[in-house]
Structure formats: C-alpha cells, structure tokens
Gaussian input, Z-matrix of N, CA and C with variables (Angstrom, degrees):
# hf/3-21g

backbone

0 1
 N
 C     1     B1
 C     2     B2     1     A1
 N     3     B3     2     A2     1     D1
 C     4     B4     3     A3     2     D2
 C     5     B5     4     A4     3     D3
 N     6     B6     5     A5     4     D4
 C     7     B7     6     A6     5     D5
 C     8     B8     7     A7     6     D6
 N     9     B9     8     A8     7     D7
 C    10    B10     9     A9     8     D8
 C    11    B11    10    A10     9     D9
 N    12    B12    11    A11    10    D10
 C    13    B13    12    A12    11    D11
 C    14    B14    13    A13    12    D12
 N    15    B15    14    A14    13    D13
 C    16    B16    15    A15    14    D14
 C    17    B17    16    A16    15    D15
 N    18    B18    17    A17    16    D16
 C    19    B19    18    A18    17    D17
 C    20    B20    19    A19    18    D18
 N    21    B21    20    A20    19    D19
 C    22    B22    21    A21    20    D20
 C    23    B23    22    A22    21    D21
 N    24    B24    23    A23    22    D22
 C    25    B25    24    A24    23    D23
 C    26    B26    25    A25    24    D24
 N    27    B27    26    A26    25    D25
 C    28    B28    27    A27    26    D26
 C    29    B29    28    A28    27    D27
 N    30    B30    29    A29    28    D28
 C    31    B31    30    A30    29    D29
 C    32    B32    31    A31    30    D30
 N    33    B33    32    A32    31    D31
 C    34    B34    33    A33    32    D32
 C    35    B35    34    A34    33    D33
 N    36    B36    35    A35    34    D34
 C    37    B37    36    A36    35    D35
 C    38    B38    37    A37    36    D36
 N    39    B39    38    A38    37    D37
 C    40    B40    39    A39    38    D38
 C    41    B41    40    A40    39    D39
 N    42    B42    41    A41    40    D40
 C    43    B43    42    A42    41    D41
 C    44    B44    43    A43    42    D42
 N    45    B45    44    A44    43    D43
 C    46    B46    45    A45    44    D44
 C    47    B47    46    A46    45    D45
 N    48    B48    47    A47    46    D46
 C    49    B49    48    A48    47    D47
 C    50    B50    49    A49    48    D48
 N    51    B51    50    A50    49    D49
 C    52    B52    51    A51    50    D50
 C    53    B53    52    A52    51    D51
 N    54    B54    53    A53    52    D52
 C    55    B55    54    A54    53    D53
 C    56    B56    55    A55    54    D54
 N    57    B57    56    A56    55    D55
 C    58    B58    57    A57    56    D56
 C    59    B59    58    A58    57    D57
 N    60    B60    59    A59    58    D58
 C    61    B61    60    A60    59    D59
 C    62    B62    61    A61    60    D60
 N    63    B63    62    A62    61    D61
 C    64    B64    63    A63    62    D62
 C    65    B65    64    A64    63    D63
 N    66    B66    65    A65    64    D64
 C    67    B67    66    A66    65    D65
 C    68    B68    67    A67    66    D66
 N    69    B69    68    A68    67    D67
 C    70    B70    69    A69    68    D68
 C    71    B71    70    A70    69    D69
 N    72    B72    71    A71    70    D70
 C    73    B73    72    A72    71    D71
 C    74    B74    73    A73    72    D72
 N    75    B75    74    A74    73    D73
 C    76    B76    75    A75    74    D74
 C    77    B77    76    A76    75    D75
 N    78    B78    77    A77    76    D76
 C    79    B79    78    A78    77    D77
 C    80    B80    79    A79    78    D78
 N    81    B81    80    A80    79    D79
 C    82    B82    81    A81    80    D80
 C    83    B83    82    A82    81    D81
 N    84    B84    83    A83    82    D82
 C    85    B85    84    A84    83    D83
 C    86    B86    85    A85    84    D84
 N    87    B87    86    A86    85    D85
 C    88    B88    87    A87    86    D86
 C    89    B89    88    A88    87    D87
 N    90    B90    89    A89    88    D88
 C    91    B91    90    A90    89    D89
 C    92    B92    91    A91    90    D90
 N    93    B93    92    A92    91    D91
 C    94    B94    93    A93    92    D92
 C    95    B95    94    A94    93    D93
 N    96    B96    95    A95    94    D94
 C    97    B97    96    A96    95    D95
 C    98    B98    97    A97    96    D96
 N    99    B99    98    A98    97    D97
 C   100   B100    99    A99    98    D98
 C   101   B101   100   A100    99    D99
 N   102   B102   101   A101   100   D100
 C   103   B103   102   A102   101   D101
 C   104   B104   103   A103   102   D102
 N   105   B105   104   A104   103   D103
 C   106   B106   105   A105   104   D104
 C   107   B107   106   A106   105   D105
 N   108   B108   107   A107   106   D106
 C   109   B109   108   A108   107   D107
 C   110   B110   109   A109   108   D108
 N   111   B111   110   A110   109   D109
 C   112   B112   111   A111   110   D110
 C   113   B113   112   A112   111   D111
 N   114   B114   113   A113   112   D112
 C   115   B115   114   A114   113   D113
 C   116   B116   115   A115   114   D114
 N   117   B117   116   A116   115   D115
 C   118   B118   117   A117   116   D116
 C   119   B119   118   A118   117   D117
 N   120   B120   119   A119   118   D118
 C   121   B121   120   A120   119   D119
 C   122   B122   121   A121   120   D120
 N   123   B123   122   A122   121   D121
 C   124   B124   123   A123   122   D122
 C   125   B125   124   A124   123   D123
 N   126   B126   125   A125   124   D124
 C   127   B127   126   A126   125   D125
 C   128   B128   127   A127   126   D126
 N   129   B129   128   A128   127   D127
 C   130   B130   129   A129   128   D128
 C   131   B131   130   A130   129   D129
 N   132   B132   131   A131   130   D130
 C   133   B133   132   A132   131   D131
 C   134   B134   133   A133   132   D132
 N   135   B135   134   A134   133   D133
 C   136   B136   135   A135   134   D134
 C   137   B137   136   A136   135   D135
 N   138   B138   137   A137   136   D136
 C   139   B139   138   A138   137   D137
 C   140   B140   139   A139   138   D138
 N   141   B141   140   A140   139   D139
 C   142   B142   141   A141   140   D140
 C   143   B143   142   A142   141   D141
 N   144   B144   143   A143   142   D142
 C   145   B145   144   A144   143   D143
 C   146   B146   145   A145   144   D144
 N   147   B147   146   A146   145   D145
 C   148   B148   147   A147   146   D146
 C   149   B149   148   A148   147   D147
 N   150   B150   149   A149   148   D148
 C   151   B151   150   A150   149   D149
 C   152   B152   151   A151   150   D150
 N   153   B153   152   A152   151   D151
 C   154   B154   153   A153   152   D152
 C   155   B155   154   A154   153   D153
 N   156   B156   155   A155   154   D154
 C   157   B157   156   A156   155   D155
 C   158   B158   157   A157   156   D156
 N   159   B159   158   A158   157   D157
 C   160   B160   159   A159   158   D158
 C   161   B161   160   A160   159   D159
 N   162   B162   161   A161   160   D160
 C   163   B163   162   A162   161   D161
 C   164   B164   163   A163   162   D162
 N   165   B165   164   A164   163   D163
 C   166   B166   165   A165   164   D164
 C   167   B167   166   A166   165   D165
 N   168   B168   167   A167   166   D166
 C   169   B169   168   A168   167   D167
 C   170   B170   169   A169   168   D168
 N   171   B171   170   A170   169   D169
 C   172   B172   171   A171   170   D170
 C   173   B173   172   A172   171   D171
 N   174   B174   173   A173   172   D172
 C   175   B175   174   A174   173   D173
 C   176   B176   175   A175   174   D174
 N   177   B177   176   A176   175   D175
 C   178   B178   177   A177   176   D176
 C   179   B179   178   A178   177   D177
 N   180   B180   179   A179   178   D178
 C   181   B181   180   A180   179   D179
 C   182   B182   181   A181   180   D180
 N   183   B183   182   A182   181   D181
 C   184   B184   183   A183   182   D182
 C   185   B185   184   A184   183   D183
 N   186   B186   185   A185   184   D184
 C   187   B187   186   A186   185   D185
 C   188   B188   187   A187   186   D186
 N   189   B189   188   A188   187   D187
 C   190   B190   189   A189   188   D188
 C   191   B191   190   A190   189   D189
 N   192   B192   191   A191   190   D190
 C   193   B193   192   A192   191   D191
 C   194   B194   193   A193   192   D192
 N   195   B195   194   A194   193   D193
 C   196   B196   195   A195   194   D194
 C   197   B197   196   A196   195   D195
 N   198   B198   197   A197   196   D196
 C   199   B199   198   A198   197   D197
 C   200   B200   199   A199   198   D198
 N   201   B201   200   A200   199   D199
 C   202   B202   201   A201   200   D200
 C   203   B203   202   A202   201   D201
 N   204   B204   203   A203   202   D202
 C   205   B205   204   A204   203   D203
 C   206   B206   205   A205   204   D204

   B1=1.4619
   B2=1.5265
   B3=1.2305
   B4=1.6395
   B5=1.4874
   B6=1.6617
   B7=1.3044
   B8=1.4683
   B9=1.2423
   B10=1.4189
   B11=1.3539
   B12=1.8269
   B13=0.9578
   B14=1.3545
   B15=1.8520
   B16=1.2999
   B17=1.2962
   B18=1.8216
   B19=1.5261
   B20=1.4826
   B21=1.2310
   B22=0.9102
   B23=1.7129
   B24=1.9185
   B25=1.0438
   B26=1.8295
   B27=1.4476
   B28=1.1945
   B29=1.5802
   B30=1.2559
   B31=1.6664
   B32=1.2601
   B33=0.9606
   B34=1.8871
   B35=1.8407
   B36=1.1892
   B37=1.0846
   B38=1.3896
   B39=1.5995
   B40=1.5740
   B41=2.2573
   B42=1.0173
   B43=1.5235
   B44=1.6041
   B45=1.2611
   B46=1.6399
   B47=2.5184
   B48=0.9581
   B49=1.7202
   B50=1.4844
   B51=1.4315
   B52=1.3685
   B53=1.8381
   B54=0.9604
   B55=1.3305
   B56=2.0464
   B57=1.7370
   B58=1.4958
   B59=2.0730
   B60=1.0043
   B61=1.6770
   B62=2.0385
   B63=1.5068
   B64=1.5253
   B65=1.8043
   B66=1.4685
   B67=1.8850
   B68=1.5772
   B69=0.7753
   B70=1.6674
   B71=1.3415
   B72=1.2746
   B73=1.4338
   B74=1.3625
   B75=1.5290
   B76=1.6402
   B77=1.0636
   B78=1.6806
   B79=1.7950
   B80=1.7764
   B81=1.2429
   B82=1.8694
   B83=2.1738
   B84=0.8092
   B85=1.2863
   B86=1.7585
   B87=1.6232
   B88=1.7519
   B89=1.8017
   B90=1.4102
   B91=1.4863
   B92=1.9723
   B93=1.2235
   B94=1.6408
   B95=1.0466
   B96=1.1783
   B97=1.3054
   B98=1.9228
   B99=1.0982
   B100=1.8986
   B101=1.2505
   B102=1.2924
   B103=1.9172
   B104=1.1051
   B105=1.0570
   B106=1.6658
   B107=1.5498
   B108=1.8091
   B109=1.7085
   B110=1.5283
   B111=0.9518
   B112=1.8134
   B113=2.0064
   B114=1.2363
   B115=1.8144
   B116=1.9896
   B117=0.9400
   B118=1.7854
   B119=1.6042
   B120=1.8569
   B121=1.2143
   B122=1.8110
   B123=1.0120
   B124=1.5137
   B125=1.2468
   B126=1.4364
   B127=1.7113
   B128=1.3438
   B129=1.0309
   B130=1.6043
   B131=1.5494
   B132=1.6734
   B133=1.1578
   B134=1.4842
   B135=1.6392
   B136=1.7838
   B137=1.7164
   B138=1.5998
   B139=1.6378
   B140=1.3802
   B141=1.5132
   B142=1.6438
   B143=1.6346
   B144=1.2113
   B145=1.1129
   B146=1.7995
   B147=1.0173
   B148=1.5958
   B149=1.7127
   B150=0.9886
   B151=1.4770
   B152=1.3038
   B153=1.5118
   B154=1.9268
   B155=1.8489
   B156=1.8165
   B157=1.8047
   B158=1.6165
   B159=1.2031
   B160=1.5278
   B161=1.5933
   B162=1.5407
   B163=1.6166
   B164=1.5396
   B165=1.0639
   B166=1.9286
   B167=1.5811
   B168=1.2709
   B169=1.6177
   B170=1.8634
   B171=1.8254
   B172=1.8365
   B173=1.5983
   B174=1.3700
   B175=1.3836
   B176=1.5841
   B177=1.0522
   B178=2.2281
   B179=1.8153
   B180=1.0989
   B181=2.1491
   B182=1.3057
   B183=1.3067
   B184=1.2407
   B185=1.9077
   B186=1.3808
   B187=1.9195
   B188=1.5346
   B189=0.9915
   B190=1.8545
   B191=1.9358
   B192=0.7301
   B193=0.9177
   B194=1.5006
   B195=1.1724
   B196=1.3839
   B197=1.8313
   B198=1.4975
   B199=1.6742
   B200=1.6158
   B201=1.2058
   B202=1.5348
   B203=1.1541
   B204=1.8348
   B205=1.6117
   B206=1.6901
   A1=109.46
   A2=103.70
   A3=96.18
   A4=122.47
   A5=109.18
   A6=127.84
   A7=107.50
   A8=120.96
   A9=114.03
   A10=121.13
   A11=116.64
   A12=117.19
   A13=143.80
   A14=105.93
   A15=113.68
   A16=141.97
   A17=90.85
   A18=116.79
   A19=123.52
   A20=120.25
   A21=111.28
   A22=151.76
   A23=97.53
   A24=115.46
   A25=124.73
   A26=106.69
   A27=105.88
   A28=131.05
   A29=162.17
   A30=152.68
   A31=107.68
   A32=114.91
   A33=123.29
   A34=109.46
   A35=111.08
   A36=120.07
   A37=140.25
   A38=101.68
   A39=119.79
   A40=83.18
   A41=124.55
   A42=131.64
   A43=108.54
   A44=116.82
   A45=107.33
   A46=109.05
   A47=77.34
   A48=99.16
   A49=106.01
   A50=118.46
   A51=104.34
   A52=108.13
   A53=121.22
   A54=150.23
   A55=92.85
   A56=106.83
   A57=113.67
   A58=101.50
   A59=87.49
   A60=91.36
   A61=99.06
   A62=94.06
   A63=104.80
   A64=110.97
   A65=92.32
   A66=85.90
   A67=98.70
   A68=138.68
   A69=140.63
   A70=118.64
   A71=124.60
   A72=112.92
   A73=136.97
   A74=94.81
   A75=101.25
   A76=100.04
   A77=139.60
   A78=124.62
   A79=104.81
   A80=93.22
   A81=94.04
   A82=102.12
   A83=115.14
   A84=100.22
   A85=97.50
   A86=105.65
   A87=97.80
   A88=96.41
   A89=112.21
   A90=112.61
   A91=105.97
   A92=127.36
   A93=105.68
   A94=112.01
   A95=147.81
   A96=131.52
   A97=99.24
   A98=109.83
   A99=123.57
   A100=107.10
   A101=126.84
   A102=113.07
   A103=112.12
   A104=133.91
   A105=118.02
   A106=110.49
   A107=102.24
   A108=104.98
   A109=98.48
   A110=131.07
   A111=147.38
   A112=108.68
   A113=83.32
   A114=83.97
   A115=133.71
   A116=106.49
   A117=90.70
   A118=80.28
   A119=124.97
   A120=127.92
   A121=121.76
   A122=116.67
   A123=110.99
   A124=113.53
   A125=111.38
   A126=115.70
   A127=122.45
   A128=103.34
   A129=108.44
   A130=111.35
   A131=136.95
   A132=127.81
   A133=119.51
   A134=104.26
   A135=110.95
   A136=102.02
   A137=94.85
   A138=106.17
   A139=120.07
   A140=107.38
   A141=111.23
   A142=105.80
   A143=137.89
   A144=158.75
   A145=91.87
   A146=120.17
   A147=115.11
   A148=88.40
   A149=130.86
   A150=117.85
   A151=147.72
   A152=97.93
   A153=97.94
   A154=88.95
   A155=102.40
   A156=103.00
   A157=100.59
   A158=94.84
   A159=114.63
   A160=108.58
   A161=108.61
   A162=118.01
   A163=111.17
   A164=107.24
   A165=122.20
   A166=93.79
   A167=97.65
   A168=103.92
   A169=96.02
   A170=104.26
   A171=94.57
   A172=101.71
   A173=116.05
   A174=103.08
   A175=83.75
   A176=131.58
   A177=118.83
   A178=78.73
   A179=111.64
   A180=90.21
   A181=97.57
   A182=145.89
   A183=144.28
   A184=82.61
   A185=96.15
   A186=109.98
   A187=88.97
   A188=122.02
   A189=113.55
   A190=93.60
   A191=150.01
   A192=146.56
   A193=120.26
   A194=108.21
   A195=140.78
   A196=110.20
   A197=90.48
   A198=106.75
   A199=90.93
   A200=149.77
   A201=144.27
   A202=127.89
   A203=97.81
   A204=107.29
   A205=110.56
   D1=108.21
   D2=166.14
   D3=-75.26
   D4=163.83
   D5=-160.02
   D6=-70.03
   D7=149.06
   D8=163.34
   D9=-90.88
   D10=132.77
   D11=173.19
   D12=-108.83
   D13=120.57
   D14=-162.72
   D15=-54.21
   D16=-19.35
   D17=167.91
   D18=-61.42
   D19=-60.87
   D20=145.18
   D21=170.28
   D22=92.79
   D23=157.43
   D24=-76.31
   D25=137.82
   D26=169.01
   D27=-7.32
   D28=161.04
   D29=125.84
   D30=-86.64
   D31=140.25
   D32=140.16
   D33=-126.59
   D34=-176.20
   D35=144.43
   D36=-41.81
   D37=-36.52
   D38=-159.11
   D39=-91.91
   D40=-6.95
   D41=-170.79
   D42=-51.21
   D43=67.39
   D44=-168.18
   D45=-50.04
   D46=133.80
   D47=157.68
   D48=-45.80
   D49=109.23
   D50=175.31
   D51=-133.74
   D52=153.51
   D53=-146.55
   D54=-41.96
   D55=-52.17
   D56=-175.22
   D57=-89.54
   D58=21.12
   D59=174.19
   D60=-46.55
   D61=134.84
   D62=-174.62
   D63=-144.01
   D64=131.99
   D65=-166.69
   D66=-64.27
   D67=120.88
   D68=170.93
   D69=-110.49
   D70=155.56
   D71=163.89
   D72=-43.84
   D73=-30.66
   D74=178.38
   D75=-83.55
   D76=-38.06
   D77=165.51
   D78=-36.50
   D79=-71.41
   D80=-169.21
   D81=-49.36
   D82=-29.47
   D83=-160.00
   D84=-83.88
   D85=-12.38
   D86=-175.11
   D87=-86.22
   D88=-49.06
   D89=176.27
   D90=-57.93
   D91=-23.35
   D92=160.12
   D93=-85.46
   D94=-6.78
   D95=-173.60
   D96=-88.47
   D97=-3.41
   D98=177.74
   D99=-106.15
   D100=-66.84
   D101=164.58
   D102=-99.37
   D103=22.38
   D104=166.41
   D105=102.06
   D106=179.45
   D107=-166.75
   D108=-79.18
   D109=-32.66
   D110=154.19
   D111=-17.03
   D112=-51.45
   D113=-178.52
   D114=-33.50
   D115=122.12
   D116=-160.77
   D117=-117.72
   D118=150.75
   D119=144.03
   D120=-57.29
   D121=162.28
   D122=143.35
   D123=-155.34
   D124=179.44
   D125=176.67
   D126=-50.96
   D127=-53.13
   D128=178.28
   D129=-53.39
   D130=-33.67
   D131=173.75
   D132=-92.20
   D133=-10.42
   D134=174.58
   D135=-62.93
   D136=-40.83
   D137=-170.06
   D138=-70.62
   D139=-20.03
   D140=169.47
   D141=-70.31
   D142=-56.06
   D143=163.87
   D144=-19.44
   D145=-75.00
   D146=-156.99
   D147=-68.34
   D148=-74.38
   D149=172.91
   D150=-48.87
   D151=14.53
   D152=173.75
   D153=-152.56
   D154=57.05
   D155=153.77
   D156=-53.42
   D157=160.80
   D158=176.54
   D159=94.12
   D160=-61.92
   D161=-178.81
   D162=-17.75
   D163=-170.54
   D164=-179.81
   D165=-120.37
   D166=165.42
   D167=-178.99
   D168=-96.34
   D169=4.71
   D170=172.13
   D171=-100.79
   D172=2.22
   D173=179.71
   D174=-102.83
   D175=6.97
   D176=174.30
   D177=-92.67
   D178=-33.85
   D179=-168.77
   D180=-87.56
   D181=30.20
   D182=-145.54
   D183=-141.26
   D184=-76.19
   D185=-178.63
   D186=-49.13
   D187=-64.78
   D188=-150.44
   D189=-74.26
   D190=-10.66
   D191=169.90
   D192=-79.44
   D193=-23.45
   D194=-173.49
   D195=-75.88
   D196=-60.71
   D197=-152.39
   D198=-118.62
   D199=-0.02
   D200=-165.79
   D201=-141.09
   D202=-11.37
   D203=177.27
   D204=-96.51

C-alpha cells in the first residue's frame, strides 16, 4: 500500500489520519477553507494528529473546534 500524500491529494472530511500524516500547505489550506485565512496550527493540535491515526480529518475540525476556538 502506498503512502498517502499530504501534498497533494484531494481532502474531505472522509480524509482518514494516516500514520505519515504531514502539515502541508494543502493541510493548512483545507483547515482555512473551515475557519478562515485567520487559522494558525499549533503543537497541541500537531500532537493530537500523531495520536488519533485512523481518525477523519472531520473529527481534527471537530477537536480543534472543541479545544482551540
């Protein structure tokens, strides 16, 4: 199975969390297009990311919405 790439394959929601998950431009540009050009990463949500492989990238707008807004 090849790796998924964060650079750039499509996002949705349905985008499972996978093991080489990488903040990329196209990560940041799918999380602004959900809160806006305003949106900043941080550690604390890079670090959710390595600990919930498998997740959806709508349960990461789900946590950050949760714990960052």
């Amino acid at each position: 199975m090849s790796k998924f790439n964060w650079h750039s394959e499509p996002l949705s929601d349905e985008t499972v969390i996978t093991l080489n998950f990488k903040n990329t431009s196209n990560v940041r540009r799918y999380f602004q297009s959900h809160f806006g050009e305003c949106w900043k990463n941080n550690r604390i949500f890079m670090a959710w990311f390595k600990e919930n492989i498998g997740k959806t990238l709508k349960d990461a707008l789900e946590e950050f919405r949760k714990n960052h807004l």
